[in-house]
C-alpha positions in Angstrom: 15.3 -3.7 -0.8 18.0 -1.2 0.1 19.7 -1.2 3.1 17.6 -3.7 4.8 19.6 -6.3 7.3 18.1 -9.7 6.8 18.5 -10.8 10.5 16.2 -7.2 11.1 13.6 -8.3 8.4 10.8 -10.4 9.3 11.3 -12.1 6.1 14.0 -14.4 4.3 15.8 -12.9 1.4 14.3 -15.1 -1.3 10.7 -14.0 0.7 12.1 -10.4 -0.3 12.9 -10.6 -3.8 9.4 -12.3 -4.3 7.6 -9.8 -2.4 9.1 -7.1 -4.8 7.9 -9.1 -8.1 5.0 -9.3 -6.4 4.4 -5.5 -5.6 6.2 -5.0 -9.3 3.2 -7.2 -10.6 0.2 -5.7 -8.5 1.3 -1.9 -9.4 3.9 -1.9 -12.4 6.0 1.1 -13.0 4.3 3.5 -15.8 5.2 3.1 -19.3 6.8 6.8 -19.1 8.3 6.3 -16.3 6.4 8.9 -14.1 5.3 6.1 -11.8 7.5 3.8 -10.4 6.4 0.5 -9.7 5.5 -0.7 -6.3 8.4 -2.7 -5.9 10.4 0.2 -6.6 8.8 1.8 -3.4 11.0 1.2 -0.2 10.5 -2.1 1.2 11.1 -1.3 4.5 8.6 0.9 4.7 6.0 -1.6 3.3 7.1 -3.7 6.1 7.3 -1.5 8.9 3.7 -0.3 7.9 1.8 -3.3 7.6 3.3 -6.1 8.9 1.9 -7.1 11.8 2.0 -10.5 13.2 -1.3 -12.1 12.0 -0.8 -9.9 8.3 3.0 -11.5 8.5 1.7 -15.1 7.9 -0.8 -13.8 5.2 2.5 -12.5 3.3 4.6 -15.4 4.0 1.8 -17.9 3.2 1.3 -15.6 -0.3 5.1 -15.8 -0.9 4.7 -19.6 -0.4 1.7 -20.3 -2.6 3.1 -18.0 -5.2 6.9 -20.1 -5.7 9.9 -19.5 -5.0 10.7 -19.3 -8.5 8.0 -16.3 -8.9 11.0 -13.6 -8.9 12.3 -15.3 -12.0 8.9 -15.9 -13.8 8.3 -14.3 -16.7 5.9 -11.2 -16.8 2.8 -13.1 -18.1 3.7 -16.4 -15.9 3.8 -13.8 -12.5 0.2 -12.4 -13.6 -1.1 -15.6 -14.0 0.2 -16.9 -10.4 -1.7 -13.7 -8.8 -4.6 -14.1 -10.5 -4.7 -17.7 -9.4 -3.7 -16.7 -5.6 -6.3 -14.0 -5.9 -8.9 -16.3 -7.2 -8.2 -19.2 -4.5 -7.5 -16.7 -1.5 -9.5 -13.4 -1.7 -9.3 -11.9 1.2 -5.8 -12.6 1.6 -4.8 -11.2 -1.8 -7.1 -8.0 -1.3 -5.0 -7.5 2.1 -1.9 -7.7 0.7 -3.4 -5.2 -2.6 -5.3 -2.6 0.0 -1.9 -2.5 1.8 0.1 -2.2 -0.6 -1.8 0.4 -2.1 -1.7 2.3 1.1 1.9 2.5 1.4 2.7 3.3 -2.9 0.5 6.3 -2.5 2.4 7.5 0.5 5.8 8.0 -1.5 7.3 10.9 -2.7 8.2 9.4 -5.7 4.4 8.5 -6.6 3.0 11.7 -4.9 5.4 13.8 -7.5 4.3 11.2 -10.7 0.6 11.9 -10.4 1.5 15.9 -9.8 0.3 15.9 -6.0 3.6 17.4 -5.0 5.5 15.6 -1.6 4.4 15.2 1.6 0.5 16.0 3.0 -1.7 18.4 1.3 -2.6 21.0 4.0 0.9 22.5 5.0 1.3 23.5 1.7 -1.0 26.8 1.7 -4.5 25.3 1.4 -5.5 27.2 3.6 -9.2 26.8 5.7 -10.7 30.0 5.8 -11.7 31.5 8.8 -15.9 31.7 8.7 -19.0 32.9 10.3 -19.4 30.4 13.3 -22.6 32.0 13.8 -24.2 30.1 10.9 -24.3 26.7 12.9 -26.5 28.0 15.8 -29.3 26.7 13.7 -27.8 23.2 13.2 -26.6 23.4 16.5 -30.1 24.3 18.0 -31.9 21.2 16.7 -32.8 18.6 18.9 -30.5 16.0 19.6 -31.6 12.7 16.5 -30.8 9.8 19.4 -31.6 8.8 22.4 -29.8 9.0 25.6 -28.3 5.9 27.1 
């Protein structure tokens, strides 16, 4: 949660810290501690990705049904709440997971931990070589498989 102003947040503070024991519960850090846990990732950037209005109340309502006292929960009491919220809202826990997901695989932290390396594949030297463009004129001369409209 680091250097996030709470009036520039769309969520309360205690809606923070249960989002992060949240994220810390759907994607723990790594035993070896190559991996950091999703609520290690920054916060703001989960936010500023996926919070959209309608998504927003999906969160907050989450963050509701899970306690405020989920931050404090123990480790086996937190699983147990999300597999409860998951089994009594599906869709809205496999939102909150798919995004979630989405933005932990974007940081350099995580990219680094499972060897990528930072940032995008491409600029780093894998490289497209350049071809014989002559080999799609047969693809290319096929007739077209739909109809105009």
């Amino acid at each position: 949660m680091s250097e996030i102003i709470s009036t520039d947040h769309p969520l309360t503070g205690p809606e923070q810290v249960t989002l992060v024991a949240l994220l810390h519960t759907l994607i723990p850090a790594s035993e070896d501690s190559r991996l950091p846990g999703a609520g290690d990732m920054e916060l703001r950037a989960f936010m500023d990705n996926v919070l959209k209005p309608e998504f927003g109340r999906v969160v907050q309502e989450a963050l509701a049904s899970l306690g405020e006292d989920f931050a404090e929960a123990g480790p086996a009491q937190q699983e147990e709440r999300v597999s409860a919220f998951s089994a009594s809202h599906p869709e809205a826990f496999s939102q909150i997971y798919l995004q979630a997901l989405a933005v932990y695989y974007r940081q350099d932290a995580v990219l680094r931990g499972i060897g990528s390396g930072e940032g995008p594949p491409f600029p780093r030297g894998n490289d497209v070589a350049d071809g014989d463009m002559t080999l799609l004129d047969p693809v290319i001369s096929n007739p077209k498989p739909y109809r105009p409209v």
